[in-house]
C-alpha positions in Angstrom: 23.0 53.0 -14.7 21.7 50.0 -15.6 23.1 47.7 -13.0 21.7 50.3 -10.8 18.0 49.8 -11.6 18.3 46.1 -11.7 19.6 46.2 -8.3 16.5 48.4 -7.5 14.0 46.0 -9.0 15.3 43.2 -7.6 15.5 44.7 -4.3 11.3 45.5 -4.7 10.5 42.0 -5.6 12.2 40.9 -2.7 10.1 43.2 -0.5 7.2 42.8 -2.4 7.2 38.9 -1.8 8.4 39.1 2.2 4.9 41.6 2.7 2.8 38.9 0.2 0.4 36.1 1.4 -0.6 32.7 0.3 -4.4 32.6 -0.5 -6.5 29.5 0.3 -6.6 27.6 3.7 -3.9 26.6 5.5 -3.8 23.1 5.8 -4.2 21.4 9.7 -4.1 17.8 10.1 -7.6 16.8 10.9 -7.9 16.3 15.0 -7.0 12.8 16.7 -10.4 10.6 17.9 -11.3 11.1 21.7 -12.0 7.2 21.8 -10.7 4.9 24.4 -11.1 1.8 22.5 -13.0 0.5 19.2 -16.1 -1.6 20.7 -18.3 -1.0 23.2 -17.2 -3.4 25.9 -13.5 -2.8 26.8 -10.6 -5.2 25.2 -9.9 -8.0 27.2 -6.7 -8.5 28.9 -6.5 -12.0 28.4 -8.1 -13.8 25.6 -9.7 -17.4 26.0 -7.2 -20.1 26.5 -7.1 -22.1 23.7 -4.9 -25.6 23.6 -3.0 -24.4 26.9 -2.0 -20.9 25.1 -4.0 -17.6 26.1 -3.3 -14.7 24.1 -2.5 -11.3 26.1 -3.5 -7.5 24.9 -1.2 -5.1 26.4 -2.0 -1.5 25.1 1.5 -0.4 26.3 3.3 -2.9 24.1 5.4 -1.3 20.8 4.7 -2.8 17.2 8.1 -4.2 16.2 9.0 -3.8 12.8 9.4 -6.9 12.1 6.5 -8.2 14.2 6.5 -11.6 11.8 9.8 -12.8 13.5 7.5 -13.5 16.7 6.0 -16.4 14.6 9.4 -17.7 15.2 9.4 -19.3 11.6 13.0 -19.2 10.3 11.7 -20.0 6.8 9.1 -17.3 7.0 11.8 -14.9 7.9 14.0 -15.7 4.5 10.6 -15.5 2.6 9.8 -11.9 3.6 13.3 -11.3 3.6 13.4 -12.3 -0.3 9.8 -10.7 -1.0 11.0 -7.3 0.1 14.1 -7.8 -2.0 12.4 -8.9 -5.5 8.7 -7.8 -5.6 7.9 -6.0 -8.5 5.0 -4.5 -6.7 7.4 -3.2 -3.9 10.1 -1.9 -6.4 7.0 0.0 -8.6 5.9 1.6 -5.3 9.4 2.8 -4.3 10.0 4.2 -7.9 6.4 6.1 -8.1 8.1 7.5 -4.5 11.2 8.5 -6.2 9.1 10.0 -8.9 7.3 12.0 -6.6 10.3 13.4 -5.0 11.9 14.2 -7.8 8.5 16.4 -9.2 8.8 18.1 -6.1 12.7 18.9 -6.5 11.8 20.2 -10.1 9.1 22.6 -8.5 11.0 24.5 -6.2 12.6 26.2 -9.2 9.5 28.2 -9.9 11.1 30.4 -6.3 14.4 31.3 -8.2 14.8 33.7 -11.5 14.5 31.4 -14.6 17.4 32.5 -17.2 18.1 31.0 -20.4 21.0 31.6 -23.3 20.7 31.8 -26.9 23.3 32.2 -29.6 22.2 32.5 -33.4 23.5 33.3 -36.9 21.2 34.0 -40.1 22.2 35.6 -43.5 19.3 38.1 -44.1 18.3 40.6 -47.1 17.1 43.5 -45.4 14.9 46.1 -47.7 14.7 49.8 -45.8 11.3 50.5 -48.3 9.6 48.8 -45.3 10.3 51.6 -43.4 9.8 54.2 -45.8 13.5 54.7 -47.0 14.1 54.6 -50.5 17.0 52.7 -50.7 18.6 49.6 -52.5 18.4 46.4 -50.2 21.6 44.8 -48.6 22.1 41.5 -47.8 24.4 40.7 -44.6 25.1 38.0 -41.9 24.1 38.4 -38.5 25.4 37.2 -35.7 23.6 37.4 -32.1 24.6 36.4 -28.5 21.9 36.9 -26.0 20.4 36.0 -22.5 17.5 36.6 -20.8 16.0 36.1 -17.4 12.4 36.3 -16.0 11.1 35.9 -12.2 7.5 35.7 -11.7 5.9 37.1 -8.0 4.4 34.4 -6.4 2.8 37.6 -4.4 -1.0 35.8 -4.2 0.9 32.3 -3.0 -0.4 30.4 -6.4 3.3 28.9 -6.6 3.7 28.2 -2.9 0.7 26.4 -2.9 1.4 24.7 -6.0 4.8 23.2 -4.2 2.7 22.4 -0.8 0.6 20.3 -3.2 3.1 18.2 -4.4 5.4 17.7 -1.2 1.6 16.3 0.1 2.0 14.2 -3.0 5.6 13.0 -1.3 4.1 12.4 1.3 1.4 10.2 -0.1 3.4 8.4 -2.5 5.7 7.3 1.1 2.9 6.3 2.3 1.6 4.6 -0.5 4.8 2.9 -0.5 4.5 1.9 3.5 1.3 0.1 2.6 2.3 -1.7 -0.2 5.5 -2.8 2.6 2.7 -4.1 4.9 0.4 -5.4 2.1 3.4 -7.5 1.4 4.7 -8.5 4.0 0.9 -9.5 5.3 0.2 -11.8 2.2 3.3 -13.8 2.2 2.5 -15.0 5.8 -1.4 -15.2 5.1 -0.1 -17.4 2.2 2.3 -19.5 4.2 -0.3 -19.7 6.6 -2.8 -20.9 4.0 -0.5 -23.7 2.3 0.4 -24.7 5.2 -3.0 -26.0 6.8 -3.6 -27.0 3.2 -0.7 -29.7 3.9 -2.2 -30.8 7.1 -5.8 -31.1 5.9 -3.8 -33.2 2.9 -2.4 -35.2 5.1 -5.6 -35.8 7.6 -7.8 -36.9 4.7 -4.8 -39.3 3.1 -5.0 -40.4 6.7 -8.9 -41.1 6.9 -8.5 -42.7 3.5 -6.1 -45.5 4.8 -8.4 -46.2 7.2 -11.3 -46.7 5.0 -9.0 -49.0 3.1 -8.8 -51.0 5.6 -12.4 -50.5 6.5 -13.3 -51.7 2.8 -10.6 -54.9 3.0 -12.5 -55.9 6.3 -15.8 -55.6 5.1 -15.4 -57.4 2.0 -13.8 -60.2 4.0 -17.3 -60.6 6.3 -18.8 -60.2 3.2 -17.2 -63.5 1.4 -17.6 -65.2 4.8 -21.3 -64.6 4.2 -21.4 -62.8 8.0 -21.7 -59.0 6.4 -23.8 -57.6 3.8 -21.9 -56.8 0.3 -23.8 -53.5 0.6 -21.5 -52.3 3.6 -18.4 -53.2 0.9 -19.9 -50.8 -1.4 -21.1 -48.3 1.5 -17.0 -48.3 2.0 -16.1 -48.0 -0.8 -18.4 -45.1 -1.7 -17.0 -43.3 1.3 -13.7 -44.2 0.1 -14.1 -42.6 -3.0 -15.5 -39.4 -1.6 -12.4 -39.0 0.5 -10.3 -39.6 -2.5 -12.4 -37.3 -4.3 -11.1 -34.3 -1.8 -7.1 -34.6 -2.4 -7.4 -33.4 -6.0 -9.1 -30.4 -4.8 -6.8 -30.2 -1.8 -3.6 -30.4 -4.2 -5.2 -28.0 -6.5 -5.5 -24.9 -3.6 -2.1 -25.7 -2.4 -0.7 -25.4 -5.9 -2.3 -22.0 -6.2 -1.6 -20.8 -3.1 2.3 -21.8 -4.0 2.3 -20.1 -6.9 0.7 -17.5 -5.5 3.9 -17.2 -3.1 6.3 -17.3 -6.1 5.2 -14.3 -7.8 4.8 -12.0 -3.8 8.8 -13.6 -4.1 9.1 -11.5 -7.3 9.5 -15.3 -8.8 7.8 -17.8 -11.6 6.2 -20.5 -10.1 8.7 -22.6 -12.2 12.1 -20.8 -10.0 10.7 -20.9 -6.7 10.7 -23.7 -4.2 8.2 -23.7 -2.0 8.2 -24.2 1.6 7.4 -27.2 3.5 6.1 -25.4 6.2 3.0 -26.8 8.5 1.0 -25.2 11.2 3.3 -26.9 13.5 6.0 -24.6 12.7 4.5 -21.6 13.4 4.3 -20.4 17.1 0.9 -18.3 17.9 2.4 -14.9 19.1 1.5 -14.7 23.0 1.5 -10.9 23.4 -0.6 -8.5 21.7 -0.2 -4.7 21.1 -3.4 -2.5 20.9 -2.4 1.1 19.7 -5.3 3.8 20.8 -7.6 5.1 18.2 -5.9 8.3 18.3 -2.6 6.8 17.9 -4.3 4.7 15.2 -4.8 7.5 13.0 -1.4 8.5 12.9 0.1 4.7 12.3 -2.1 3.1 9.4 -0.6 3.9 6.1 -4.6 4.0 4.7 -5.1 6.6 6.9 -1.9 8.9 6.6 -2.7 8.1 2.5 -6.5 10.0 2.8 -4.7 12.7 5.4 -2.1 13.2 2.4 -5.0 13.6 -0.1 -6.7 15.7 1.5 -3.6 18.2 2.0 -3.5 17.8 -2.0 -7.0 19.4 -2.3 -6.3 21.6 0.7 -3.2 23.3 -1.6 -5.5 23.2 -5.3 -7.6 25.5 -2.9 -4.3 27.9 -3.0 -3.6 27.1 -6.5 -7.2 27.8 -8.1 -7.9 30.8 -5.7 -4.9 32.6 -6.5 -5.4 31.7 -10.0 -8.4 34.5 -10.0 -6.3 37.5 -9.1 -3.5 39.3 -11.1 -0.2 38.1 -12.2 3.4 39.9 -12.1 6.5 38.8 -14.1 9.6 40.6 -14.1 12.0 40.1 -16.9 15.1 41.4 -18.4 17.5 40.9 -21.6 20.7 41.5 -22.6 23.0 40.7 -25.8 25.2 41.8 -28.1 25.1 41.7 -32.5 26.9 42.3 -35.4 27.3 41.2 -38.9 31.0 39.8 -38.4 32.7 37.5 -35.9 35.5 39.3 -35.5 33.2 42.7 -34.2 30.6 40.8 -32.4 32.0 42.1 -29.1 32.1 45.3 -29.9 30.3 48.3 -27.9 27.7 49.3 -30.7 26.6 45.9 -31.2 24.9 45.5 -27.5 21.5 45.8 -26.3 19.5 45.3 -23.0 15.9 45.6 -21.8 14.2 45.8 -18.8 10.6 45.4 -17.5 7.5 43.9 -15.9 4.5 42.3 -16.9 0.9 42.3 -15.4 -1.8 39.9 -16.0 -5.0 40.7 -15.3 -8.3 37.7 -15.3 -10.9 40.1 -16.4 -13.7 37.6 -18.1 -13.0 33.8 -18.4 -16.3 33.1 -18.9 -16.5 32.0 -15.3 -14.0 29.5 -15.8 -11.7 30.7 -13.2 -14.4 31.0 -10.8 -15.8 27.5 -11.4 -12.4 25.9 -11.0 -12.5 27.3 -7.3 -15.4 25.8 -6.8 -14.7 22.0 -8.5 -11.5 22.5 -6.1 -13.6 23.3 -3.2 -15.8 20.1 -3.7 -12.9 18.6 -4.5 -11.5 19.0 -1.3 -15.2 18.4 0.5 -14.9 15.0 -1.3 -11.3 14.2 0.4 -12.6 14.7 3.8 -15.6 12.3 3.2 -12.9 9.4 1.9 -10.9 10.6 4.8 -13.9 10.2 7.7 -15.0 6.7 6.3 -10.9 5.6 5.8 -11.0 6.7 9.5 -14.4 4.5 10.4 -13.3 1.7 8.0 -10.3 1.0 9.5 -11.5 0.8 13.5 -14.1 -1.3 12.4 -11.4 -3.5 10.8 -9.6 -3.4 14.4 -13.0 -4.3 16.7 -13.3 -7.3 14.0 -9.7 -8.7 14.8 -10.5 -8.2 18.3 -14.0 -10.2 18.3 -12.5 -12.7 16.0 -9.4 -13.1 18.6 -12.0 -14.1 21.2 -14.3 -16.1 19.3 -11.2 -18.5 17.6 -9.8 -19.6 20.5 -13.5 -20.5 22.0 -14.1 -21.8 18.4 -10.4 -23.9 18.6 -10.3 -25.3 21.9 -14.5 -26.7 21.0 -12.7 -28.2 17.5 -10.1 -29.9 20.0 -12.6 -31.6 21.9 -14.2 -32.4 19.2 -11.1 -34.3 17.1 -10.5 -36.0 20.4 -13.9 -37.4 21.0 -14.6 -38.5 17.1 -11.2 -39.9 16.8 -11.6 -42.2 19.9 -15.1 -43.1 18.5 -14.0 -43.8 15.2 -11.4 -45.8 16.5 -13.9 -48.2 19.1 -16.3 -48.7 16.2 -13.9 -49.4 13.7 -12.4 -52.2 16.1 -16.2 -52.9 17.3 -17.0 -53.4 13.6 -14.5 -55.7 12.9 -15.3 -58.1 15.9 -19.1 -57.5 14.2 -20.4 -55.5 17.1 -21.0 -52.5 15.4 -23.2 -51.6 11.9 -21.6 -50.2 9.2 -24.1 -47.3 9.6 -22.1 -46.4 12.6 -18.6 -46.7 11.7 -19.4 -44.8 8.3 -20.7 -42.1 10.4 -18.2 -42.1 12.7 -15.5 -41.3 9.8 -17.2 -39.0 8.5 -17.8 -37.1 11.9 -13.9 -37.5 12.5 -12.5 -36.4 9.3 -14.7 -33.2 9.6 -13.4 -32.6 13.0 -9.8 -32.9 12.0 -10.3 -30.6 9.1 -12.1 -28.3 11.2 -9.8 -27.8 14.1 -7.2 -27.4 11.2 -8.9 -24.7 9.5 -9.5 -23.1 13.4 -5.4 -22.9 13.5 -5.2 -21.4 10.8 -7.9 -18.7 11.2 -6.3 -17.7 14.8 -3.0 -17.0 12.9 -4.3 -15.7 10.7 -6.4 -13.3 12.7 -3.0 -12.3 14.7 -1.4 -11.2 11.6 -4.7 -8.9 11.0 -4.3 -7.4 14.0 -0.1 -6.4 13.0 -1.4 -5.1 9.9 -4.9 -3.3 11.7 -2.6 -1.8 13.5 0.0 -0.4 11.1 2.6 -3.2 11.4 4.8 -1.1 13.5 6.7 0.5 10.8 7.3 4.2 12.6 9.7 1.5 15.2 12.2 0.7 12.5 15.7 0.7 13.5 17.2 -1.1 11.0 18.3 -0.2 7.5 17.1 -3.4 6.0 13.5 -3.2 7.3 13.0 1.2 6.4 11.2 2.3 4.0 11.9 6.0 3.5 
């Protein structure tokens, strides 16, 4: 009999939970941009030329995974390679994923019947005066097996939306875990980058600072020969000093920037070695992808983060809506008692029960009602951070863009310019020492040269630099992975 009206009951709920519904909005990924492109004029094809290399846009043009390699820097390669291996940052983003996946596994067991065991033994001294029987007490052992098990109808969809809420949180944790792959990967070669015009500027200003070496030695000689003012000695040597003055500095950035590179390698600055990479060794990627705005939007882990949010306040909708209307639980017992071991198992000793519980929100003192509400702004709030994630990130694009154009204009002027200074430093300092030429003109001309060099350096750098914003504007091209060493689940 009572199997019977288990089976029934169970039968109901099943019923009961195919006919019920899941309150609060279904969530729909917000609609793709219209957009062609992200400025006003169209992208270029072609980009200005800039030292006899001219950039090309091709919208139709896949982001690699490992768009880096097209540097074609074999040390750059073992640096990522090593940074995606060791970085704690990386490894804390992978485990928060992890953790997220595993809070999801735990919440599907609210959809199955929750039973539990329980054994016990006590010595009581029961008195039958507390029920009105005039008796002596007894004291006796007792000895109880027993189980129960309880399943609550999700029939308003509280639970279901409970468990949409956290697979979003999977889903924003992955792509939380995507960004930090890109952040990564982005700063080791912005650092590489970095260092390395640091060496070159190094070496242009120990460069300038022989000359003015010899530039001093010369003028002090006219000076003793009585054909040169001792002023232009000291003029030198003041100029001297000033270029001398910079290396400190110079070291100093280059020092950060390396250790800077040892802890992205998941390193002290005291294990790593760094590299002796210089702007020579990194090859300016000729091609160019441009993904669509509406492809944008489904790339960029920024954006898939805010879309995941605002699923998250999309499902505590569910959650805090369904919270206002009536609960059902269904449970049922069963054990078995008796004051010996040996007759625990016996027929008299067992006992069962069966039922089902309703609760019913009648007055919270609005609290119920007000938690809908903070959920409902809640969710108002994720759309904003969505829109301006959205705005924020094609305005990020159109920068890389303009900046694409404007360095190589801005690198092939610096060219002319370190050519020009650097054949009138040279005539003056030559003119100078024949006596031709003040020292007014060949201090100038240093000055104009060294600034030139360190200039057109710094214009390198900033046009790499700007290509790896683009990768990264773009969403580095991770939804293209194909091989196991570069996926991140």
């Amino acid at each position: 009999m009572a199997n019977t009206k288990i089976n029934a009951l169970f039968a109901a709920t099943a019923l009961t939970l195919t006919a019920g519904c899941a309150v609060g909005p279904d969530f729909s990924r917000p609609a793709a941009p219209k957009m062609a492109g992200y400025t006003r004029e169209p992208a270029p094809v072609a980009l200005p030329a800039a030292e006899g290399q001219t950039q090309r846009v091709n919208p139709a043009a896949a982001i690699q995974a490992d768009w880096w390699t097209l540097f074609r820097s074999p040390e750059l390669d073992r640096l990522i390679r090593a940074a995606l291996t060791d970085n704690p940052g990386l490894q804390a983003a992978q485990a928060r994923l992890t953790e997220s996946e595993e809070a999801l596994h735990a919440g599907y067991g609210v959809f199955y019947p929750q039973a539990d065991a329980s054994a016990s033994a006590s010595r009581q001294r029961a008195t039958p005066l507390r029920q009105g029987v005039n008796l002596p007490p007894t004291i006796f052992s007792l000895y109880t097996l027993g189980g129960t098990v309880s399943y609550a109808l999700d029939i308003f969809g509280g639970q279901r939306r409970a468990v949409e809420g956290l697979r979003a949180q999977v889903d924003y944790q992955q792509y939380t875990t995507r960004g930090a792959y890109l952040t990564l990967t982005a700063n080791v070669i912005n650092v590489v980058i970095a260092c390395a015009a640091y060496r070159d500027e190094i070496a242009a200003t120990e460069e300038i600072t022989k000359l003015i070496q010899e530039q001093v030695k010369i003028a002090q000689v006219q000076a003793d020969a009585g054909t040169a003012s001792y002023t232009d000695v000291l003029g030198f040597q003041s100029q001297l000093a000033t270029a001398e003055a910079a290396l400190p500095e110079l070291r100093q950035k280059l020092a950060q920037g390396e250790h800077l590179l040892a802890s992205l390698l998941g390193k002290s600055p005291a294990e790593a070695t760094p590299p002796a990479t210089d702007l020579d060794g990194l090859i300016l990627p000729q091609e160019l992808p441009l993904s669509l705005p509406s492809e944008l939007v489904r790339q960029r882990p920024d954006i898939l983060m805010a879309e995941a949010q605002l699923h998250v306040a999309s499902a505590a909708i569910g959650v805090a809506t369904a919270a206002l209307f009536p609960s059902f639980t269904l449970t049922g017992g069963f054990g078995i008692n008796n004051t010996a071991t040996s007759a625990l198992f016996n027929s008299n000793g067992k006992f069962w029960n069966l039922g089902a519980e309703l609760d019913l929100p009648l007055f919270r003192g609005g609290a119920l009602w007000y938690q809908r509400k903070a959920a409902l702004a809640a969710y108002n709030e994720a759309a904003a951070n969505y829109r301006q994630t959205v705005l924020s990130s094609f305005a990020q694009v159109a920068d890389v863009l303009t900046a694409l154009q404007n360095d190589a204009d801005a690198l092939e002027a610096q060219a002319r310019a370190v050519d020009a200074a650097k054949r009138a430093a040279h005539i003056l300092a030559v003119n100078y020492q024949a006596g031709t030429a003040s020292y007014l003109q060949t201090a100038t001309a240093n000055t104009q040269y060294y600034q030139s060099r360190v200039g057109y350096i710094q214009a390198r750098a900033q046009r790499l630099q700007d290509t790896v914003a683009l990768f990264t504007g773009l969403g580095g091209g991770w939804w293209n992975s194909v091989s196991a060493t570069h996926q991140v689940k």
